[in-house]
C-alpha positions as CSV (number, residue, x, y, z in Angstrom):
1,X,-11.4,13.9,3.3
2,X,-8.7,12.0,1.4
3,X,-8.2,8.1,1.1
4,X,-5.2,6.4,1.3
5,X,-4.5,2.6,1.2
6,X,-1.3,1.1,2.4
7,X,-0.3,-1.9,0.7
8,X,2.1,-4.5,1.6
9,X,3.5,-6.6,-1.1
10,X,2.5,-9.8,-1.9
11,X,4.3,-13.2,-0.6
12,X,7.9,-13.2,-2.1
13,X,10.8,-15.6,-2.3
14,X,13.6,-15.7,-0.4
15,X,16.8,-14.1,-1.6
16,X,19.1,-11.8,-2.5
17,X,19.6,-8.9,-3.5
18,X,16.5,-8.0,-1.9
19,X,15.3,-5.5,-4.5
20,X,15.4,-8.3,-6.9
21,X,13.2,-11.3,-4.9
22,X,10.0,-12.2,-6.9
23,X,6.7,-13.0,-6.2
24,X,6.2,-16.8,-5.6
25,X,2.9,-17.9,-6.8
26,X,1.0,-17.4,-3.5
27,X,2.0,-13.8,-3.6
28,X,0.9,-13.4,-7.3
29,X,-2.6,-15.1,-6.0
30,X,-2.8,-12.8,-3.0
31,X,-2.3,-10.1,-5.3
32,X,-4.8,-10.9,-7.6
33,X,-7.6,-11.6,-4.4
34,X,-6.9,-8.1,-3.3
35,X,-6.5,-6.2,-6.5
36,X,-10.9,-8.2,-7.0
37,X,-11.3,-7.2,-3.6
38,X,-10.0,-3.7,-3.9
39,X,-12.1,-2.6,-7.5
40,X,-15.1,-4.2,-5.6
41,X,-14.8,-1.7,-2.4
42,X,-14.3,1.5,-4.3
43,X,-16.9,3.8,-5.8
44,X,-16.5,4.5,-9.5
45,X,-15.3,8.0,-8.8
46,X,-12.6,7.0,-6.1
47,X,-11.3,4.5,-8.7
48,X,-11.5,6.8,-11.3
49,X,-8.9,8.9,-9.6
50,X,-7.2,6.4,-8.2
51,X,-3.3,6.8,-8.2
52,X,-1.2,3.8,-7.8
53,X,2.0,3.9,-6.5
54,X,4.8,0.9,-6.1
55,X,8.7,0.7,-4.5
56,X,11.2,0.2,-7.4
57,X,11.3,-3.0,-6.0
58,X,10.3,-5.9,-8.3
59,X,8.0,-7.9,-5.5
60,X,6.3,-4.7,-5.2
61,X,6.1,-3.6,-8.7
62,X,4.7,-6.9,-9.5
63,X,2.4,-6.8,-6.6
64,X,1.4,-3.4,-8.0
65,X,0.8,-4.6,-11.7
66,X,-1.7,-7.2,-10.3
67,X,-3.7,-4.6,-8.3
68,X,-3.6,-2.3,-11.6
69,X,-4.9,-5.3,-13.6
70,X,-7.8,-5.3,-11.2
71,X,-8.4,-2.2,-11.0
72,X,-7.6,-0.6,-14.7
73,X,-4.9,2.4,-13.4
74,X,-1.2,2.8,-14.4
75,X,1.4,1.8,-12.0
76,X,3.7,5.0,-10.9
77,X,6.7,4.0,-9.0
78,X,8.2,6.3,-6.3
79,X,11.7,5.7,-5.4
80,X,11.6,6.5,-1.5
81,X,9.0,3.9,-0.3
82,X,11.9,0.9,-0.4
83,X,11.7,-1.3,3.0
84,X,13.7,0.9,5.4
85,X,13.2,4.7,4.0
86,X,12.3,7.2,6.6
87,X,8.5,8.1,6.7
88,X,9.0,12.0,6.7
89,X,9.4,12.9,3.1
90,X,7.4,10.0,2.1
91,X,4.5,12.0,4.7
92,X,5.9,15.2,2.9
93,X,4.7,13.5,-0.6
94,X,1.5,12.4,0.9
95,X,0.7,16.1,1.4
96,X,1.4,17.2,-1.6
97,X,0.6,14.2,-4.2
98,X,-2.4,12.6,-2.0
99,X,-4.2,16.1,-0.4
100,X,-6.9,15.7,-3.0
101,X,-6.4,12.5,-5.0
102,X,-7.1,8.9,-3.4
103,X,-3.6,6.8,-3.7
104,X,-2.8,3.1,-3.4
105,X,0.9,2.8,-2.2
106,X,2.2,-1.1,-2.7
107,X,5.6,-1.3,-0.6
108,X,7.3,-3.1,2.3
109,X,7.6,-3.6,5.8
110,X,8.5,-2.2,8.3
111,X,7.9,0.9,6.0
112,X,3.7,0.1,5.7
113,X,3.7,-1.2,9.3
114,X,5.3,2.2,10.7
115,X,3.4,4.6,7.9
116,X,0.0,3.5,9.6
117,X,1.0,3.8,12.9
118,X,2.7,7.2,12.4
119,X,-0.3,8.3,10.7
120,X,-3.1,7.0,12.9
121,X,-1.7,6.8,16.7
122,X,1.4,9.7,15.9
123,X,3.5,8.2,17.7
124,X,7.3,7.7,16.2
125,X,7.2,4.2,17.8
126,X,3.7,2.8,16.7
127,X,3.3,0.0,13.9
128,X,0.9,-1.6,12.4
129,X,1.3,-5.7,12.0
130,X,0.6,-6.1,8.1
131,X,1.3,-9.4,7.1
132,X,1.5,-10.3,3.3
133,X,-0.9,-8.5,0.5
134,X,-2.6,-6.8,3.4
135,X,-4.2,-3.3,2.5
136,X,-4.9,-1.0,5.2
137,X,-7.6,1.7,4.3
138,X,-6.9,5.0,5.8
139,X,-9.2,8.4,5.6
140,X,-8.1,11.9,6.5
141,X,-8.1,15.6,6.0
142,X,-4.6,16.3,6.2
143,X,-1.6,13.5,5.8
144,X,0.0,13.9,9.6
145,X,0.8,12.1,12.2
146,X,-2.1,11.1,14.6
147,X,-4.4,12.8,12.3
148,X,-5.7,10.1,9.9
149,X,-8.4,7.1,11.0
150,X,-7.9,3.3,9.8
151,X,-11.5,2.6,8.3
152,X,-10.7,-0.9,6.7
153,X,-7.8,-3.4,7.2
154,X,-8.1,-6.8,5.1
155,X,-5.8,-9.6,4.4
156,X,-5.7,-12.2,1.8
157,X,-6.4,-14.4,4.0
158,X,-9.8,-14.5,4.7
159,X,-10.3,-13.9,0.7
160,X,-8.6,-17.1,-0.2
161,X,-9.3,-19.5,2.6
């Protein structure tokens, strides 16, 4: 049984180009919220192995240091998990970079929104509402559509007030 938490970047300004936008300071809070939250969730062997993963993007990169502050891993960024990338050979990395090893990917909607749907209901159409900094908590034996469960879904929100 593998674990895999899906990440949306924190709160993030308006503006273009879009790979460029920021975190405002509400994002870099949420951030830091979930990153505590995160570290206090895990067991010291899942967070041992931990691998996390950010867009190229700088929202999500800096999203990603935060949660690697927290949480005392390296950040690894993987080019195809920008906002609108198609889910198969992101699914084809999950199977081969995530079979054994836990992974926290930090990206973008509608990317995390459809990634959990594909991978919990299977169904091309399904998505997942994840508003910002929210980490949904996924467990499976293989990385595949319909064949993981969503153990854990948590927003800033209820960590901040």
């Amino acid at each position: 049984m593998s674990n895999l938490y899906i990440m949306r970047h924190g709160e993030a300004v308006p503006g273009m180009p879009d790979s460029e936008r920021s975190l405002t300071k509400k994002g870099e809070a949420e951030a830091r919220a979930m990153g505590t939250w995160l570290d206090s969730m895990l067991a010291k062997d899942v967070r041992a192995a931990l691998r996390i993963v950010a867009s190229p993007y700088r929202r999500a990169q800096q999203t990603a240091q935060w949660m690697a502050t927290s949480l005392e891993s390296p950040v690894e960024t993987l080019p195809i998990i920008t906002p609108d990338d198609p889910l198969e050979p992101l699914i084809d990395w999950l199977q081969h970079e995530a079979a054994d090893t836990p992974c926290l990917l930090v990206s973008h909607m509608p990317l995390v929104g459809a990634l959990v749907g594909r991978l919990v209901e299977g169904d091309m159409r399904a998505s997942q509402p994840m508003p910002p900094a929210t980490i949904a908590m996924l467990e499976a034996d293989i990385w595949a559509a319909g064949c993981a469960t969503l153990k854990h879904w948590q927003s800033p929100r209820e960590l901040l007030g």
